[in-house]
C-alpha positions, -999 to +999 in steps of 0.1 A: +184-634+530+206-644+503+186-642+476+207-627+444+190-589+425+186-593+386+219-589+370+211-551+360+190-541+391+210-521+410+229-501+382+191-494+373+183-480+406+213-460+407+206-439+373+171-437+382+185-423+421+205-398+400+178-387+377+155-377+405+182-359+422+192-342+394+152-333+387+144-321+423+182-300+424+163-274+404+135-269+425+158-260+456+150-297+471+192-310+460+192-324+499+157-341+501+163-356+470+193-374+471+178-384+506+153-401+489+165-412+456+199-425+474+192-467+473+177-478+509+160-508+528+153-516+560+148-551+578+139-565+612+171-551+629+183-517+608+174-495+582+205-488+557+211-468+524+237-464+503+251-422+503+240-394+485+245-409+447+256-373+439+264-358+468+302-362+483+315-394+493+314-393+529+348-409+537+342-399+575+321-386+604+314-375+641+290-366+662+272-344+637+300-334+612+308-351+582+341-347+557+336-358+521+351-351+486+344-349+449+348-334+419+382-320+428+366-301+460+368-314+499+336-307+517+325-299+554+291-307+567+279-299+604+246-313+601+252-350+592+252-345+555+221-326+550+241-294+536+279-287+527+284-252+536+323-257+541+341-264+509+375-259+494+395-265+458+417-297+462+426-312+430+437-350+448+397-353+460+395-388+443+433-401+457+419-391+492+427-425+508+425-413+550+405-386+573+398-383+608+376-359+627+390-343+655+383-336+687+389-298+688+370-294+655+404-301+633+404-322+604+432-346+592+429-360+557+454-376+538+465-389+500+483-420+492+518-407+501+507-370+519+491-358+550+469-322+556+453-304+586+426-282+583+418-257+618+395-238+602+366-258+588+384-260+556+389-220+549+425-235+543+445-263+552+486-273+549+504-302+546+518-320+583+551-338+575+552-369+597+579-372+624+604-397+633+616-405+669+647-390+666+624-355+655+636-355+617+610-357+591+599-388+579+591-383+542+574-406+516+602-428+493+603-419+452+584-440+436+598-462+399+557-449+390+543-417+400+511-431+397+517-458+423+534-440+454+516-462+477+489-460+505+507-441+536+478-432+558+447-454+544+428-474+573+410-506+570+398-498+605+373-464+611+380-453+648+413-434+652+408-415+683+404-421+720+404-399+754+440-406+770+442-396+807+423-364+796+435-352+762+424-368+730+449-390+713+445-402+677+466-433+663+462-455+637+480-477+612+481-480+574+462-512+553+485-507+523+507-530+497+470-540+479+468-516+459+487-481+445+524-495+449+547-508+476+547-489+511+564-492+543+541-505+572+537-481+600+515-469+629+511-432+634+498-410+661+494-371+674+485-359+707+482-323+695+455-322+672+468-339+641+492-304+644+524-331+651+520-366+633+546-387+646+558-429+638+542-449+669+556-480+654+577-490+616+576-526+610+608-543+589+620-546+553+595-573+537+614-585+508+575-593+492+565-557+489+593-536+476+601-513+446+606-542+417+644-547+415+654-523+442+684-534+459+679-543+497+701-513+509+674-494+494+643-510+507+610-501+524+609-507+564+626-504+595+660-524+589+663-523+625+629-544+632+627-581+623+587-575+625+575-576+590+540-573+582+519-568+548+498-539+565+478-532+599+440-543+600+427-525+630+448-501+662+420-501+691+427-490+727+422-504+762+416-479+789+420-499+817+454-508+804+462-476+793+477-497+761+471-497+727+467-533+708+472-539+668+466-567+647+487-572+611+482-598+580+489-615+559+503-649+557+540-666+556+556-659+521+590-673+528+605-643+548+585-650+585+545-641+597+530-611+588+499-618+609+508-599+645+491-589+677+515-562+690+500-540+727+518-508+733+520-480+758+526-449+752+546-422+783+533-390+781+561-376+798+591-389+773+568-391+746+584-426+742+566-461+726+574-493+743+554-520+720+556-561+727+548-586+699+523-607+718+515-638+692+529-641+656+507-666+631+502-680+599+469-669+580+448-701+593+442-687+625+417-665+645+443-642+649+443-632+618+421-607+624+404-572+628+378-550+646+396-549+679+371-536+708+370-533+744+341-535+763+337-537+799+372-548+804+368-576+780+388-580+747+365-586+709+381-597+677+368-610+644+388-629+623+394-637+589+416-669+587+418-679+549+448-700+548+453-735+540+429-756+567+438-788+576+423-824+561+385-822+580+393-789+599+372-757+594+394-721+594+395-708+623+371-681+624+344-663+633+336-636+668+362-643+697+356-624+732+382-627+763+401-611+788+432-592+775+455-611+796+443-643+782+443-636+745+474-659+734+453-692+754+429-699+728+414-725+759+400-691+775+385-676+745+345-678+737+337-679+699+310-657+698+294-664+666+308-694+640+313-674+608+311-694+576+328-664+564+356-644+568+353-609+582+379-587+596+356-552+601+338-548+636+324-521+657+306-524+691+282-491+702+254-498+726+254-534+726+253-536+691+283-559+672+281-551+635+307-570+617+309-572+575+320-601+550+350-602+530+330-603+499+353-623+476+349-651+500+315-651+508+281-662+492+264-630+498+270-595+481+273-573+507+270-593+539+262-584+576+264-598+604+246-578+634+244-593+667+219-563+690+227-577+726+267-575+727+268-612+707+242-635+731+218-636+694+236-636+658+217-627+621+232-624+595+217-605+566+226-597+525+216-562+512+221-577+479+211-546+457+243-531+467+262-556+445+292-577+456+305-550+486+331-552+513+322-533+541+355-516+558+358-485+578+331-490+604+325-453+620+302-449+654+267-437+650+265-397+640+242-373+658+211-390+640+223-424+648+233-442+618+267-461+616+289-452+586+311-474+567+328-481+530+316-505+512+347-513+486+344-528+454+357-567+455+377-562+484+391-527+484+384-505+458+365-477+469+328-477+457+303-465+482+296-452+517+263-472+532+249-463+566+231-485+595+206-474+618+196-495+645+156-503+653+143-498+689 
């Protein structure tokens, strides 16, 4: 399954996918076409294919809607993709780094450095400044470059909201500092709709990711937090804790760990945070990690350790499951599955684990690892005519039952959006 495509094969089935669209859009058939034409496979667990290759990129989904962009447009689709009947003019389309489906039908979609809400299914939508505890506005720094303002709101992670004692509460935190400038780390949450967006959590001044020769008065970060981090990988929630746990990287640079598992609670009543710093770790380490989910009670984690190993040591790595309470004793953990690999995306739905490799590191192009009773059985597969692909951003199935995720060029420039559909 790890067989490599000729060099030009999938650039050729691309144009060719494009070509057929573009033939069948003038005989009425634009929707069927790219359906077809779009690049697709299946194998003895899922069938996948890539999206529309002229339709929008999909950058998100529920239930049945869909929210993409392109071409300087943002588009609406209540029929899993099939037809866009909701569009509107926004000239930032391809700097769209964030979105999130709402419960209550609203839409929250951000830029690098700014955040919009859209209550009408895109007839118009307005910018949400986010909020600081204190209530004053919390507003994006001035970049040296205009073109590099930073990533504010992108996720690495594709689940944002969960049902809180009743009402729907969205939170999540930003994978930035890789790309498009230096940014302050932060996680984020509303409990209105996306209509307030307020700071959950702002980690400290890292003295690695700052404005070049900015003077530390001036820096990026809580001054007030000695918790620095390089970004979040994944905010997930616990229900029977009725807490919130997050996972940071990177790796020790001279100024403390950046790799974090922080739980936090939030009162409804004060509208008050109260987050703990469970475990703090260097890069070799299974928690270094992503794809937080709860199942049943229990806690699952993949991890990406890719630090310095040890003479005749393997990283640390792989699928971890355990109870919550016993997450910092690695003695009580089960490794799941024994990546070679490291992979920092999961998503659990139905007993299915679907977890991605960081392709830089790994043998395969776009490697998968899929796991269809809750982790007992592991495969892992490559669909190799999608190139050398990260997958990030896993999304739950839509209304037709396919999984949606990002696949990112290298590690996380954004190329494609491929879907899973599991068999049986």
């Amino acid at each position: 399954m790890n067989s490599l495509p000729p060099p030009d094969r999938r650039r050729f089935l691309r144009a060719s996918a494009s070509a057929m669209a573009g033939a069948w859009a003038g005989a009425g058939l634009l929707h069927d076409a790219r359906a077809a034409a779009a690049l697709s496979g299946e194998n003895d667990h899922f069938f996948w294919r890539l999206g529309a290759p002229d339709g929008p990129y999909i950058d998100s989904q529920r239930g049945d809607r869909a929210f993409g962009f392109g071409d300087g447009k943002i588009f609406l689709s209540e029929d899993n993709g099939r037809t866009w009947p909701h569009a509107a003019a926004f000239p930032e389309a391809e700097n769209i780094t964030f979105s999130v489906l709402l419960e209550n039908g609203n839409i929250l979609f951000a830029t690098r450095e700014r955040l919009f809400l859209s209550t009408d299914k895109l007839a118009s939508h307005r910018e949400i400044v986010v909020k600081r505890p204190d209530g004053g506005d919390y507003r994006p720094h001035t970049p040296k470059d205009p073109n590099l303002p930073g990533w504010y709101f992108h996720s690495l992670d594709g689940v944002h909201t969960w049902n809180v004692d009743g009402r729907e509460m969205l939170v999540w935190g930003n994978y930035c500092n890789v790309l498009g400038g230096p940014v302050p780390v932060n996680i984020y949450y509303s409990t209105d709709g996306g209509e307030t967006v307020k700071l959950a959590y702002s980690f400290g001044q890292n003295p690695k990711f700052q404005e070049k020769d900015s003077p530390p008065e001036s820096w990026l970060g809580n001054p007030d937090n000695s918790v620095i981090a390089r970004h979040v990988h994944c905010v997930a929630y616990h229900p029977a804790e009725r807490a919130f746990y997050a996972c940071t990287g990177d790796i020790h640079r001279g100024h403390g760990n950046e790799c974090h598992w922080l739980r936090g609670t939030h009162d409804a009543a004060s509208d008050a945070w109260d987050w703990k710093v469970l475990i703090s770790v260097n890069s070799n380490s299974r928690y270094k990690s992503g794809g937080i989910n709860f199942v049943d009670g229990r806690l699952y984690w993949a991890a990406d350790a890719n630090g310095p190993a040890l003479p005749n040591q393997k990283h640390d790595r792989g699928i971890f499951r355990c109870a919550p309470a016993d997450l910092a004793d690695r003695s009580k953990h089960t490794r799941l599955f024994d990546a070679e690999f490291e992979m920092a995306n999961m998503l659990i739905e139905d007993g299915v684990i679907v977890a991605g490799h960081c392709a830089p590191a790994s043998t395969f192009q776009t490697g998968i690892a899929w796991s269809p009773d809750l982790g007992r059985t592991w495969v892992e597969y490559d669909l190799a005519d999608c190139g050398p692909r990260s997958p990030v951003r896993f999304q739950p199935k839509n209304g037709e039952g396919w999984f949606r995720m990002d696949l990112r060029k290298g590690w996380i420039e954004r190329a494609d959006v491929l879907f899973l559909k599991p068999k049986g």
